[in-house]
C-alpha positions, 0 to 999 in steps of 0.5 A: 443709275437713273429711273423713270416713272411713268403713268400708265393708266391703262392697259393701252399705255401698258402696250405702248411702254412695251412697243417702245421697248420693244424698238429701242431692244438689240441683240444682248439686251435683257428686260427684266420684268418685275412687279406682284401677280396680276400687274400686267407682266405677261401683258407687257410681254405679249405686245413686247413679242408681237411688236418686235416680230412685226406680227400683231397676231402672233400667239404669245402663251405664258411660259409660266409651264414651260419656263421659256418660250423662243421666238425668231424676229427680225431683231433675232431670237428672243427668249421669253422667261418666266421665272415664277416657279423657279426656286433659284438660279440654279434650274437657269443652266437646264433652260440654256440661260448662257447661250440665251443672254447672247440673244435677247431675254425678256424675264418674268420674275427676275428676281429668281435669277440670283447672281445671273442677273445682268448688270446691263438689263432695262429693269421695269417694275410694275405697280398696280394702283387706284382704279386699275391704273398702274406704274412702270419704274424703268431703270437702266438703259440711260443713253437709249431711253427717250 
């Protein structure tokens, strides 16, 4: 599987990464967000749900209490997940992850997803660096990605 690594330098390139994401995405297609607190995640979502609902002032809160919050868009549903306070796959069935994973999934905290991961998701991991600059490694998705 092939990875790329990309500079971002700022919260501006973060946004763009997430709009380009956003325009390649389909029904069935899952982005994993990986990467320590603070690296710019729910960020990444946010302009990720405002760009593929065509509505740049849509409200987008962190699911970090909710754990998913739905979103209807031209491009269908999307389920945005945040995982963070998940102790393992098993919480997923209550949160209707087997009907979700036929829409589209943008997961925060991945890594609690255990055996539930798809082998088929656009993985970006998130990196911070020197002066608030960070990298995103996006791994997956090797025919669709420019």
């Amino acid at each position: 599987m092939i990875s790329r690594l990309l500079s971002l330098p700022n919260l501006a390139a973060t946004y763009r990464l997430a709009e380009a994401v956003a325009r390649l995405t389909r029904a069935g297609d899952a982005i994993l967000l990986e990467g320590p607190l603070g690296v710019g995640k729910t960020e990444f979502a946010r302009a990720f749900l405002r760009t593929i609902s065509c509505n740049l002032a849509l409200e987008v809160p962190s699911p970090s209490f909710t754990l998913v919050q739905s979103y209807d868009t031209a491009h269908g549903p999307v389920h945005h997940f945040d995982l963070w306070r998940l102790d393992g796959s098993d919480a997923l069935v209550e949160l209707a992850w087997e009907d979700a994973v036929a829409d589209i999934v943008l997961v925060e905290w991945p890594d609690r997803l255990g055996a539930l991961r798809p082998d088929s998701a656009l993985t970006i991991t998130l990196e911070s660096g020197p002066d608030g600059a960070r990298t995103a490694r996006l791994t997956g998705w090797d025919t669709r990605l420019p």
